[in-house]
C-alpha positions as CSV (number, residue, x, y, z in Angstrom):
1,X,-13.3,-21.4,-15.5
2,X,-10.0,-22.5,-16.1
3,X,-7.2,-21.1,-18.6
4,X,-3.9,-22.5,-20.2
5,X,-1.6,-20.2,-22.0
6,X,2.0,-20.9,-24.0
7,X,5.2,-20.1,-22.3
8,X,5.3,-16.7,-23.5
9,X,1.7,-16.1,-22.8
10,X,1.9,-16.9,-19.6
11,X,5.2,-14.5,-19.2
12,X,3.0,-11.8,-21.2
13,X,0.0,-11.8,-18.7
14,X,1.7,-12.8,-15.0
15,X,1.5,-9.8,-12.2
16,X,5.3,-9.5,-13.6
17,X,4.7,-8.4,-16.8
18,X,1.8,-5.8,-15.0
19,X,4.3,-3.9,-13.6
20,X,6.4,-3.8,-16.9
21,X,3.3,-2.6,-18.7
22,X,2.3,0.4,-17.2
23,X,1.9,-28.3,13.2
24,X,0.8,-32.1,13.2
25,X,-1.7,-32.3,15.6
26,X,0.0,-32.5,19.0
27,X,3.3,-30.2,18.7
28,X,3.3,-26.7,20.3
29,X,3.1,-23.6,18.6
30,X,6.6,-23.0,16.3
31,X,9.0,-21.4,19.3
32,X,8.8,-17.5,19.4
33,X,5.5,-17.2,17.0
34,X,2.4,-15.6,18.4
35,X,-0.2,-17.5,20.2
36,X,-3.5,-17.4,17.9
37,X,-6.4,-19.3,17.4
38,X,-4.3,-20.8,14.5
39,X,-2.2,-22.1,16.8
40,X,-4.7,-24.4,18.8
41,X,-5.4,-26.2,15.3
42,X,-3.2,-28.9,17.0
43,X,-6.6,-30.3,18.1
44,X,-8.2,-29.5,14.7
45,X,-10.9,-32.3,13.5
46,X,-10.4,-34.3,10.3
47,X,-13.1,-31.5,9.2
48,X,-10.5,-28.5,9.4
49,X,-7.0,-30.6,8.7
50,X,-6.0,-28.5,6.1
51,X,-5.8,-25.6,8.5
52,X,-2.9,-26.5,10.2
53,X,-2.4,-30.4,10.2
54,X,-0.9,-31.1,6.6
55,X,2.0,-33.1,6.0
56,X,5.2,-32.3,5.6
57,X,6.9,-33.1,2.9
58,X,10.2,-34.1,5.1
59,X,11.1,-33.8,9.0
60,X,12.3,-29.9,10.7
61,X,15.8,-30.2,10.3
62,X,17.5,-29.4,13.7
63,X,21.0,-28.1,14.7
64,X,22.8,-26.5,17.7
65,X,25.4,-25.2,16.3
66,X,25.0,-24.0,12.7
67,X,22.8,-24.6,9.8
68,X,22.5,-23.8,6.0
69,X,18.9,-24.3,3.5
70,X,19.0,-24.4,0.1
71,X,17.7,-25.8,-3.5
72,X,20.7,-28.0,-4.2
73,X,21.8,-30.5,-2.1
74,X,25.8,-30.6,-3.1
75,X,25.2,-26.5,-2.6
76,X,24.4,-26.7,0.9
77,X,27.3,-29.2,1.3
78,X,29.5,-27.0,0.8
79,X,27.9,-24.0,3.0
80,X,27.9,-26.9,5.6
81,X,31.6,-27.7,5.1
82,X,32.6,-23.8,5.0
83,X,30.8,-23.3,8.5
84,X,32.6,-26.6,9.9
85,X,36.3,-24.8,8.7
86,X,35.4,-21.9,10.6
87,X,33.8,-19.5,7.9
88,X,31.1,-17.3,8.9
89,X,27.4,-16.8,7.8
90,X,28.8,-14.3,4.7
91,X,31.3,-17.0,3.9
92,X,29.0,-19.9,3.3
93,X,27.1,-17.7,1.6
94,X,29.3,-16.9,-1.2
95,X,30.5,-20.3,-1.4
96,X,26.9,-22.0,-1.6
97,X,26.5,-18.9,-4.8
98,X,29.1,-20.0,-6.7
99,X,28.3,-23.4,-6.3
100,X,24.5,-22.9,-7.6
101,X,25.5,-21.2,-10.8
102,X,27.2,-24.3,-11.4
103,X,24.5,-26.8,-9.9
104,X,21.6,-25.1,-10.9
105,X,22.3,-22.9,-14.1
106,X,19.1,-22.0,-15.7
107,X,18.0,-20.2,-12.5
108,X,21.1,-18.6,-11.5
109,X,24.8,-17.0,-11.9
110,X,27.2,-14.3,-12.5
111,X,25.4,-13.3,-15.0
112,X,22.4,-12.4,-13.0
113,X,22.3,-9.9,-10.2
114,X,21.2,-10.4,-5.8
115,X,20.1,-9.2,-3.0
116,X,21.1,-9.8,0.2
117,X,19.6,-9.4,3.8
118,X,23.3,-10.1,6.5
119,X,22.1,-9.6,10.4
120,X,25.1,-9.4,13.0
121,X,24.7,-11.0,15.8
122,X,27.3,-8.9,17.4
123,X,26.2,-5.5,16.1
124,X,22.6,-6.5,16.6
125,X,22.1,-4.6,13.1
126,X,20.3,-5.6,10.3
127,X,21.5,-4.3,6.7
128,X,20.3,-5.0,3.6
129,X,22.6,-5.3,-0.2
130,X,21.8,-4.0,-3.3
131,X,23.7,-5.8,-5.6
132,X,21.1,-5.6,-9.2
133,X,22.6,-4.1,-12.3
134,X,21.7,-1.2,-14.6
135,X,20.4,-0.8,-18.1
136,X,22.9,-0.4,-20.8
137,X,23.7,3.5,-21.4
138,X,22.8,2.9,-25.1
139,X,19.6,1.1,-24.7
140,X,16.7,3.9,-24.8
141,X,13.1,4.4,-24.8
142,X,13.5,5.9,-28.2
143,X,15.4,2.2,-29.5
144,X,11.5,0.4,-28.7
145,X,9.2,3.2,-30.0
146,X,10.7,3.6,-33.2
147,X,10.5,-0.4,-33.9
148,X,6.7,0.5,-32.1
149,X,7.6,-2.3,-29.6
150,X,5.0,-1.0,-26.6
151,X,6.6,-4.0,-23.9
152,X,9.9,-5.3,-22.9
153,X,11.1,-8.7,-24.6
154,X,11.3,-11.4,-22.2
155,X,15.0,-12.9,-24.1
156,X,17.9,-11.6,-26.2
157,X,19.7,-8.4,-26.3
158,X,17.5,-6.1,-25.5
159,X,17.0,-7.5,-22.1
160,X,20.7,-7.8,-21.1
161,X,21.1,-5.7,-17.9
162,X,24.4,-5.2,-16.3
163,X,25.3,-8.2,-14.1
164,X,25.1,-7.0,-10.1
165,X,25.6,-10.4,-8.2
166,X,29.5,-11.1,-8.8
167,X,30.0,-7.2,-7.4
168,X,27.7,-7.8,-4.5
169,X,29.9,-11.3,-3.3
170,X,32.8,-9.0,-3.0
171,X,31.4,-5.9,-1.8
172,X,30.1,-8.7,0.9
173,X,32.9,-10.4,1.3
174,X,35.1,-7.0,1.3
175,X,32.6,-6.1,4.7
176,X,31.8,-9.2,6.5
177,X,33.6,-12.2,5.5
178,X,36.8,-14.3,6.8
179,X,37.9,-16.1,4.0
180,X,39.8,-15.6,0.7
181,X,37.6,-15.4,-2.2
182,X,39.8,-18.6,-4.0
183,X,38.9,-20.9,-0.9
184,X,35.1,-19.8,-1.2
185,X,35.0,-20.4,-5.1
186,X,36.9,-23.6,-5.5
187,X,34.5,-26.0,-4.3
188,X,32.0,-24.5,-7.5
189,X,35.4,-24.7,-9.8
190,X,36.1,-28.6,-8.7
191,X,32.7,-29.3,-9.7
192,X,32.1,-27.0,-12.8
193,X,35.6,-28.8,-14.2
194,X,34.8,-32.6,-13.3
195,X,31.3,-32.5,-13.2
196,X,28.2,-33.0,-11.2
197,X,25.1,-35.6,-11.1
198,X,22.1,-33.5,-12.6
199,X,19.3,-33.9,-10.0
200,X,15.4,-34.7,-11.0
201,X,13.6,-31.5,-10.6
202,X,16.5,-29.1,-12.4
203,X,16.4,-31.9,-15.0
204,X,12.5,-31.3,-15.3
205,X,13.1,-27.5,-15.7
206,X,15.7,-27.7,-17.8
207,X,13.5,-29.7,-20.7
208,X,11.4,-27.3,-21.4
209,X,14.1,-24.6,-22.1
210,X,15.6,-26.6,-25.0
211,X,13.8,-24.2,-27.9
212,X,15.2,-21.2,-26.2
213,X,18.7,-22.7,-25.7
214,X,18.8,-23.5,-30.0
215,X,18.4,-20.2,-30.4
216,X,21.9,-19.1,-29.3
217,X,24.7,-20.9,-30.6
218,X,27.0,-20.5,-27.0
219,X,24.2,-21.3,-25.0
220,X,23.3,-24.4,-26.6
221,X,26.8,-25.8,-27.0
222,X,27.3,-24.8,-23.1
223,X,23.6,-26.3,-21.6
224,X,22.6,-28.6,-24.1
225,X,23.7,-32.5,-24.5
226,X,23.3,-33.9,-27.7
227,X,20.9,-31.3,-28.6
228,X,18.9,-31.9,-25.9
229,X,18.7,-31.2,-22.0
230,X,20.7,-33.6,-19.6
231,X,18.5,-36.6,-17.8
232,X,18.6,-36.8,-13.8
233,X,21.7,-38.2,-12.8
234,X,23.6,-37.4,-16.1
235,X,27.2,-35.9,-15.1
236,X,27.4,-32.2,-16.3
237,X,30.9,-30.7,-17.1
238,X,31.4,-27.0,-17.8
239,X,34.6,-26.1,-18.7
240,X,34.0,-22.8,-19.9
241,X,32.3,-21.9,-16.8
242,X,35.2,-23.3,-14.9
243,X,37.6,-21.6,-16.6
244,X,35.9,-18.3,-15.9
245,X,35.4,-19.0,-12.3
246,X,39.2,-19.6,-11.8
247,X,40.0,-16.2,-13.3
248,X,37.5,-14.4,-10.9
249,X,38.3,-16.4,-8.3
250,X,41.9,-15.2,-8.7
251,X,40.9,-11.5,-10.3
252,X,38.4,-10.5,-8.2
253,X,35.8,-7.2,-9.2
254,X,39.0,-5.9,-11.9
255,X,38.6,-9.3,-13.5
256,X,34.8,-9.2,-14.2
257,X,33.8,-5.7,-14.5
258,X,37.0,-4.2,-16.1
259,X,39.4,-7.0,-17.6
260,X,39.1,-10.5,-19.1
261,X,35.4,-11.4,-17.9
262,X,33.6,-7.7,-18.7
263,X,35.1,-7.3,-21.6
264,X,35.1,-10.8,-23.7
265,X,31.3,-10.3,-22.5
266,X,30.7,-6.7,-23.6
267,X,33.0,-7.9,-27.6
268,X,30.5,-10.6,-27.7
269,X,27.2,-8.3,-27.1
270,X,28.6,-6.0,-29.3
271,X,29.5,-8.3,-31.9
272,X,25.7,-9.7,-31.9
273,X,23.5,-7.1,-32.0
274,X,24.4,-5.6,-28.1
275,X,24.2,-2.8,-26.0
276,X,26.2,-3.5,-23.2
277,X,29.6,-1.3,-23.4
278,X,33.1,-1.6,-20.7
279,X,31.7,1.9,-19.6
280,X,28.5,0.1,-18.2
281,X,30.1,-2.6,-16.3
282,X,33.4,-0.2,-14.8
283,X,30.0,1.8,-13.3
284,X,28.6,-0.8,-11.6
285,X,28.3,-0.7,-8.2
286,X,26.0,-2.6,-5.4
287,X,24.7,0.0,-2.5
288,X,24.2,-0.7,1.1
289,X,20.1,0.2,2.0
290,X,18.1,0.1,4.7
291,X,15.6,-2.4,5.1
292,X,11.9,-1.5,5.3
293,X,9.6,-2.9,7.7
294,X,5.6,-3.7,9.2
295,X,4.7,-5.3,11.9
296,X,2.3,-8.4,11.5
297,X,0.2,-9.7,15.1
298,X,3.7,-9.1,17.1
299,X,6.5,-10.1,14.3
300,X,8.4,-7.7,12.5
301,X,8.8,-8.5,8.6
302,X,12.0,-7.4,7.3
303,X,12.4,-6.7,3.2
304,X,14.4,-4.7,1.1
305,X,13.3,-1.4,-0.7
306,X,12.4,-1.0,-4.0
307,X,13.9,-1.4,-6.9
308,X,12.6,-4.6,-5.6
309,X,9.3,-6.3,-4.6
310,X,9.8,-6.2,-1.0
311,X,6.9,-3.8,-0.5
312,X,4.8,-5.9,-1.9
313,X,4.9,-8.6,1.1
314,X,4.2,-5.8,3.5
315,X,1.2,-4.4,1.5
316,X,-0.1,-7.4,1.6
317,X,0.4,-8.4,5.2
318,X,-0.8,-5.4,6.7
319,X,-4.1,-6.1,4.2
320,X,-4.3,-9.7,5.8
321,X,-3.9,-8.4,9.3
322,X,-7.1,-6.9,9.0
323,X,-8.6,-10.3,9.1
324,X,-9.3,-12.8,11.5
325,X,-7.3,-15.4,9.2
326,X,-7.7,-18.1,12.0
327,X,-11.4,-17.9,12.2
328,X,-11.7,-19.2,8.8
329,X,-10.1,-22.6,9.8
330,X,-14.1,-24.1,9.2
331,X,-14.0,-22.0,5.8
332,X,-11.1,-23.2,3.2
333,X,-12.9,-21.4,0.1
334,X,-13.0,-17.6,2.0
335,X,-9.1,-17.9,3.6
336,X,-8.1,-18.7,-0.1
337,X,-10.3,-16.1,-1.5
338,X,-9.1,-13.6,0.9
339,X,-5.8,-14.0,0.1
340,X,-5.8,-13.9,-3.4
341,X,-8.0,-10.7,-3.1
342,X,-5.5,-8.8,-0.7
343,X,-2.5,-9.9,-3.2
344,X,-4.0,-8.6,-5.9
345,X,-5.0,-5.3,-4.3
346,X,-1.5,-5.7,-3.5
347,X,0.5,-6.4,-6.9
348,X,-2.3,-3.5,-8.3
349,X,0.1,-1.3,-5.7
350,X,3.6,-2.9,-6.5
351,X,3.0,-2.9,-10.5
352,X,2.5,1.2,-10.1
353,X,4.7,2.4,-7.5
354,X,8.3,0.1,-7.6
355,X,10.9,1.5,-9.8
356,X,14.2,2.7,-9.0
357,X,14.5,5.4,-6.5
358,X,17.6,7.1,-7.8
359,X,14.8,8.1,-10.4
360,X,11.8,8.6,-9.2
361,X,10.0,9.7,-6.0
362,X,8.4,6.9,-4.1
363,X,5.8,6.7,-1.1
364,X,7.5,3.6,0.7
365,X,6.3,5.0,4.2
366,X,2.9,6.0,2.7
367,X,2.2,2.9,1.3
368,X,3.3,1.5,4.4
369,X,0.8,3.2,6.9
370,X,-1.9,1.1,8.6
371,X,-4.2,3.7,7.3
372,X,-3.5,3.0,3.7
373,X,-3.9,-0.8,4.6
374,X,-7.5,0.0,6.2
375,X,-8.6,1.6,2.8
376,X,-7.0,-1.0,0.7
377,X,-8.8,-3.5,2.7
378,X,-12.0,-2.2,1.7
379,X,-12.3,-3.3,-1.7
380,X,-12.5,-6.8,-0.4
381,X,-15.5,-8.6,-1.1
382,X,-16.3,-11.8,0.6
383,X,-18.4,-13.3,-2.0
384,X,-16.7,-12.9,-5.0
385,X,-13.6,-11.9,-6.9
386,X,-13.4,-8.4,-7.9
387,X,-11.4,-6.9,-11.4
388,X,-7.6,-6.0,-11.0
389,X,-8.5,-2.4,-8.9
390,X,-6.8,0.3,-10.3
391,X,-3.2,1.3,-7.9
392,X,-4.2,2.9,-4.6
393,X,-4.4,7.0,-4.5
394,X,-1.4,8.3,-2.1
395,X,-0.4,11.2,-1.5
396,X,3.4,11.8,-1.2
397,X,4.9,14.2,1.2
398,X,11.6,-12.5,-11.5
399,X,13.7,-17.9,-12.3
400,X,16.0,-17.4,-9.0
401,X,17.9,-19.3,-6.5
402,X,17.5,-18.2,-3.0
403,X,19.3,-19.8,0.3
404,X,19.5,-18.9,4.0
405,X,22.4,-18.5,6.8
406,X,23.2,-18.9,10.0
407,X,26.5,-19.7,12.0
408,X,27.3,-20.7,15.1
409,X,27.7,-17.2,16.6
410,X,24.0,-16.7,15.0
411,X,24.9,-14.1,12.3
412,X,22.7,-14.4,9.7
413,X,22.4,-14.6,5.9
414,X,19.5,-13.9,3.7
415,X,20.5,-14.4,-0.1
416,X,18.5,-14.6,-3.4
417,X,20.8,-14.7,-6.3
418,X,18.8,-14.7,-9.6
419,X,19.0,-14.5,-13.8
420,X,15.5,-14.1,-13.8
421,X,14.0,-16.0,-16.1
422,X,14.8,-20.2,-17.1
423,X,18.2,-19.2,-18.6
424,X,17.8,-15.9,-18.3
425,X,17.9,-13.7,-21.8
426,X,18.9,-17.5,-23.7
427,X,22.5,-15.3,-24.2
428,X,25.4,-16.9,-23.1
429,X,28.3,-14.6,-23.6
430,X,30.8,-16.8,-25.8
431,X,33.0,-19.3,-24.6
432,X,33.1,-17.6,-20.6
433,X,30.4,-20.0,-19.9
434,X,28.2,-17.3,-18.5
435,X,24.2,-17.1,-19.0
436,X,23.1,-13.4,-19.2
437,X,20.4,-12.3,-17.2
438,X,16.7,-11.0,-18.9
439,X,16.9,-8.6,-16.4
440,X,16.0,-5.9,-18.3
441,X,12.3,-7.3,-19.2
442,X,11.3,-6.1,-16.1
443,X,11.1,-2.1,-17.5
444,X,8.4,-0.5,-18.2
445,X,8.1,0.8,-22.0
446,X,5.4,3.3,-20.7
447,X,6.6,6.7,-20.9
448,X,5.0,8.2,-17.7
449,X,5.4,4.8,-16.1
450,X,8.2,5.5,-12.7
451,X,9.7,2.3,-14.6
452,X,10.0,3.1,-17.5
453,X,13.4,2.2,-19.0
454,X,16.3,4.6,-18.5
455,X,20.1,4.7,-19.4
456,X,21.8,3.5,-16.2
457,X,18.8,2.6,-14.4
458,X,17.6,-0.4,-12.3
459,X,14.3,-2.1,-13.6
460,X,11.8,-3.5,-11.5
461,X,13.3,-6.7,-9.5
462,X,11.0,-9.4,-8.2
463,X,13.7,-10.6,-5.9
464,X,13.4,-10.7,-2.5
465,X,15.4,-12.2,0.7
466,X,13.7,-11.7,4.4
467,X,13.8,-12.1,7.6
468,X,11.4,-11.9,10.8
469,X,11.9,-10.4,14.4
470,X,10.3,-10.9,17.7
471,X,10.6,-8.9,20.6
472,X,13.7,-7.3,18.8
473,X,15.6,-10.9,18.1
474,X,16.2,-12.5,14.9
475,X,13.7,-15.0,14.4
476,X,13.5,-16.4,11.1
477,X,15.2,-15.7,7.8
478,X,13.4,-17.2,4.9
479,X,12.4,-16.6,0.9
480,X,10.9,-17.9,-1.6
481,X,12.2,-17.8,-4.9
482,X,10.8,-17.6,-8.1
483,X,9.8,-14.2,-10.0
484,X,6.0,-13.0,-8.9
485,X,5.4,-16.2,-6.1
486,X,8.2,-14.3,-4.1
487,X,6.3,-11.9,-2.3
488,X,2.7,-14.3,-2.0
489,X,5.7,-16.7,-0.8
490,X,6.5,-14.4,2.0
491,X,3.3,-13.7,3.1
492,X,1.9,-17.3,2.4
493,X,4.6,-18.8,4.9
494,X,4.3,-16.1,7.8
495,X,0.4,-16.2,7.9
496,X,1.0,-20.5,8.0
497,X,3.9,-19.6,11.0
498,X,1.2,-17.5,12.7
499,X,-2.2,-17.8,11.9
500,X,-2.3,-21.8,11.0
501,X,0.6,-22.7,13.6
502,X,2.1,-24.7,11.5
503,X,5.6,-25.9,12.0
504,X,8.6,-24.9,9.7
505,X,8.2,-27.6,7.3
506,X,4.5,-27.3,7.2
507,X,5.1,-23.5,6.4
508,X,7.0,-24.2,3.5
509,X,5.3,-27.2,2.1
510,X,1.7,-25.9,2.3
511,X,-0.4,-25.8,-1.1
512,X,0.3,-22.3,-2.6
513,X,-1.8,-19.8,-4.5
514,X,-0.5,-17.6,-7.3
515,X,-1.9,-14.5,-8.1
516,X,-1.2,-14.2,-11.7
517,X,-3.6,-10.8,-13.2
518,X,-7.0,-9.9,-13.4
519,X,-9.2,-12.7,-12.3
520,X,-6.6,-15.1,-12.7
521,X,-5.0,-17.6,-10.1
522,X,-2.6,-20.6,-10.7
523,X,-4.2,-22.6,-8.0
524,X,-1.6,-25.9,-6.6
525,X,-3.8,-29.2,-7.0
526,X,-3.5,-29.9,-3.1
527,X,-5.4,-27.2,-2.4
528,X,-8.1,-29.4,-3.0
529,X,-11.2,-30.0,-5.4
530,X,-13.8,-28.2,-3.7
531,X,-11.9,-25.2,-2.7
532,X,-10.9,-25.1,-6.6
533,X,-14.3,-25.2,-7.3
534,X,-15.6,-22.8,-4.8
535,X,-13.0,-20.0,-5.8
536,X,-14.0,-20.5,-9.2
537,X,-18.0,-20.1,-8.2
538,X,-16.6,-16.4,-6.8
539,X,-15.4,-15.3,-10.0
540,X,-11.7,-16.2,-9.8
541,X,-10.2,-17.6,-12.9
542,X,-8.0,-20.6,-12.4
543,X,-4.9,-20.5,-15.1
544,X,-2.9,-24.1,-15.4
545,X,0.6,-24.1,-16.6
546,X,2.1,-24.0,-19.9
547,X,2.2,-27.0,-21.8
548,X,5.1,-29.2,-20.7
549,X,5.6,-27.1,-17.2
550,X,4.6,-28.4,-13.7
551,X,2.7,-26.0,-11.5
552,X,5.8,-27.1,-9.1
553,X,7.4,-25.2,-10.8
554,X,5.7,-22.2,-10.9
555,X,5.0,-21.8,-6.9
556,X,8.7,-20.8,-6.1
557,X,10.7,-22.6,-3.6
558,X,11.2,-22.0,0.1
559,X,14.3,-22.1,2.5
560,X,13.9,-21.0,5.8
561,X,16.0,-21.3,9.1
562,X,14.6,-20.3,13.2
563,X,16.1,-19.6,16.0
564,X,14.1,-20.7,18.9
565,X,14.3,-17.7,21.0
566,X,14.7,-19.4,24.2
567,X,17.6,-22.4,23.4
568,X,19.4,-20.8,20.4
569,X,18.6,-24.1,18.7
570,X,18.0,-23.9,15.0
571,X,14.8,-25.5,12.9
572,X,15.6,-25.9,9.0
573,X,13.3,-26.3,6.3
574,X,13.6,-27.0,2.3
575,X,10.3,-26.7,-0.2
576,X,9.8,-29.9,-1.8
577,X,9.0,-28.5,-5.1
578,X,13.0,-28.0,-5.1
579,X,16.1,-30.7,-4.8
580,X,17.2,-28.9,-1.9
581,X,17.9,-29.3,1.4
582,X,18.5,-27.8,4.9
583,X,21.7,-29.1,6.8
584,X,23.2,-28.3,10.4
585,X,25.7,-29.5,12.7
């Protein structure tokens, strides 16, 4: 059986609205990764190819010295050029941030909030950024029941959270970087001012957003070219945005949350049916938290806590470990099956317990026990799909741009910067140039819900950057962007790293699954006929994409960099369902 929903259907129904409701065949195995029975699949037959021998899309990009992965090609240029002038890991980072809100502006921006994952390599620590915003102090619970709205808009006002990322690159910056924020910003302000080629993919995105983008009189004068979207290759000047980026650049934190930038946003809001005051955005403040963990067959998963959906990728690993994943090389239709079963036991998990944990109690560490994993596991059946399960009884004692790090002295940057949604809330905040995020659509409007929408709280985030260790070193630092594929991303890519021995490229280029609710699965067309056709004889639901969308772009987009644990050397890997690229010298 196969479904196809509308745009806003398909927003309605995905895992994300859940939780606001209530190696060719000859290389070795990928340096550092655990010796399996995946990884002997270098010898597979034509019979079990798609186990571990599928193309890549491109060659491992190799480097000694430093290397950057992202979506946007002229974006990781500019990492690149950083690292070559001396800048560190953080440094790139924030450069290659400011460069995608202008390269890539439906997905990401100021006007959106990150997360951030920054190992040292001289430290040997690991710590992990907060950097989302909270809800408007005057948006309530009380604002949606009397209108007897019972779920979260997914655009407009309503959804408007306080932008976190632009206090998060200084809070960064402020801790670990070398360089002046001016430096770091100027390569984004050179190119929002003159322009920059569109490429084919953000071009493809972009056309469907056009209806959304009418609706707001800034937003289409700012994104749209003769009432329409730009074509690949057409050059794309934003002056506004440039303008704005030169006074932060030269403002800093006072500039956006407290002076020019905050306030010409919070008049406009206010002016059009707003919530957001200068009270909210003087508040905001990113946090420094400590990652959470599991262990999958000898590699250490790193996430961030909630209010993001880091758990999630651990719930589901430690479901997967339970299986012999590379025993089912001779069985396509079970591995696929398998995995969709253990994410959905897993999103049933995520879509009750995630919320923010300045307000609510929430069993991280119980969740996380192998025990938990053991009973979760259970509910598996082999043979056929099984209803959305109901959350898991413990008892306690979201568009997006991601990129990846790593410099010559092997510090480390994970980084997923994000306004949620294609063009976020469709709200761009006058003439600054800025998209606001639709943040906020990931409350809950259920009362008993942990989620459930508070003044000054964090929603629900889908946003996740990672990275793995081995034997205590950094191994890998990775995501995959794009709202509820994130954390089947994570877990998707590890299990092809480990269980399928696939190479870096491989990893990242491998047909995905995605887990939408209930029955339902997007399902990529690589994965192949037959397997389609054998997970729908199970009882799995296959959903296609809107009308007008690619399921490209609805299976998220990988960047991922290694460190081969013996040389140093570094592998580099882009998704090609993005424009990006990974670049080292």
């Amino acid at each position: 059986m196969s479904s196809s929903f509308s745009r806003r259907e398909f927003l309605e129904i995905s895992a994300c609205a859940s939780a606001m409701s209530g190696a060719v065949p000859g290389p070795p195995t990928p340096s550092g990764l655990s010796v399996t029975a995946g990884a002997e699949a270098a010898q597979a037959s034509a019979q079990d190819q798609w186990f571990a021998g599928l193309p890549a899309g491109r060659s491992v990009v190799r480097a000694a010295q430093a290397m950057v992965a992202t979506s946007q090609p002229l974006a990781s240029q500019v990492g690149l050029d950083i690292l070559k002038r001396g800048g560190n890991a953080v440094d790139a980072a924030i450069a290659i941030a400011a460069m995608l809100n202008v390269t890539e502006p439906n997905m990401t921006g100021v006007g959106g909030d990150a997360f951030v994952m920054i190992y040292s390599s001289k430290t040997k620590k690991l710590e992990a950024l907060n950097a989302s915003g909270r809800a408007p102090r005057a948006l309530t619970l009380e604002h949606f029941i009397s209108r007897k709205i019972t779920q979260m808009p997914t655009s407009g006002m309503e959804t408007i959270t306080v932008p976190g990322a632009f206090d998060g690159w200084i809070t960064l910056l402020e801790k670990h970087g070398t360089m002046k924020l001016a430096d770091l910003m100027a390569p984004a302000i050179g190119y929002a001012e003159n322009g920059f080629p569109v490429m084919e993919k953000i071009a493809a995105d972009w056309a469907p957003e056009v209806p959304k983008l009418k609706l707001n009189a800034a937003a289409a004068s700012t994104y749209l070219v003769n009432g329409g979207a730009p074509q690949p290759g057409a050059i794309f000047v934003q002056k506004n945005l440039a303008r704005t980026l030169r006074t932060l650049a030269k403002g800093g934190r006072e500039a956006f949350y407290r002076e020019e930038i905050g306030r010409a946003i919070v008049d406009y809001c206010q002016k059009n049916g707003g919530f957001l005051v200068m009270e909210d955005f003087a508040a905001q403040k990113s946090n420094w938290v400590e990652p959470i963990s599991t262990t999958y067959r000898g590699h250490t998963l790193h996430e961030l806590p909630p209010n993001n959906q880091g758990l999630t990728a651990l719930l589901l690993l430690n479901i997967l470990e339970g299986f012999d994943v590379a025993s089912m090389r001779s069985d396509p239709g079970l591995y696929y099956h398998t995995l969709v079963e253990a994410t959905k036991i897993a999103f049933a998990d995520r879509n009750r317990y995630i919320a923010d944990p300045a307000f609510a109690k929430l069993p991280v560490q119980e969740l996380l026990s192998k025990d938990y994993a053991t009973r979760r596991r259970a509910l598996i059946d082999p043979k056929k799909a099984i209803d959305a399960p109901a959350f898991g009884d413990v008892r306690m004692g979201s568009d997006t741009t991601y990129f990846t790090v790593v410099d010559k002295d092997r510090n480390a940057v994970s980084f997923i910067n994000s306004i949620f949604n294609s063009f976020g809330s469709g709200i761009v905040a006058g003439d600054t140039g800025i998209m606001l995020h639709n943040r906020g659509t990931g409350f809950s409007l259920d009362p008993t819900h942990p989620n459930k929408l508070e003044p000054g709280k964090r929603p629900f985030h889908t946003l996740i950057p990672a990275m793995v260790f081995k034997d205590g070193k950094l191994l890998l630092s990775y995501g995959v962007m794009g709202g509820d594929i994130q954390a089947q991303g994570h877990a998707q890519v590890l299990v092809n790293l480990v269980d399928r021995g696939m190479n870096l490229q491989q990893a990242i280029d491998a047909p995905r699954v995605r887990y939408v609710s209930g029955r339902g699965v997007m399902l990529e067309e690589a994965v192949g006929a037959t397997v389609i056709s054998d997970l729908i004889q199970r009882g799995h639901e296959r959903i296609l994409p809107p009308t007008g969308v690619m399921h490209r772009a609805l299976m998220g987009g990988g960047q991922a960099i290694m460190i081969d644990p013996d040389t140093g050397a570094l592998s580099g890997a882009s998704d090609h369902r993005k424009d990006g690229l990974a670049l080292g010298y």
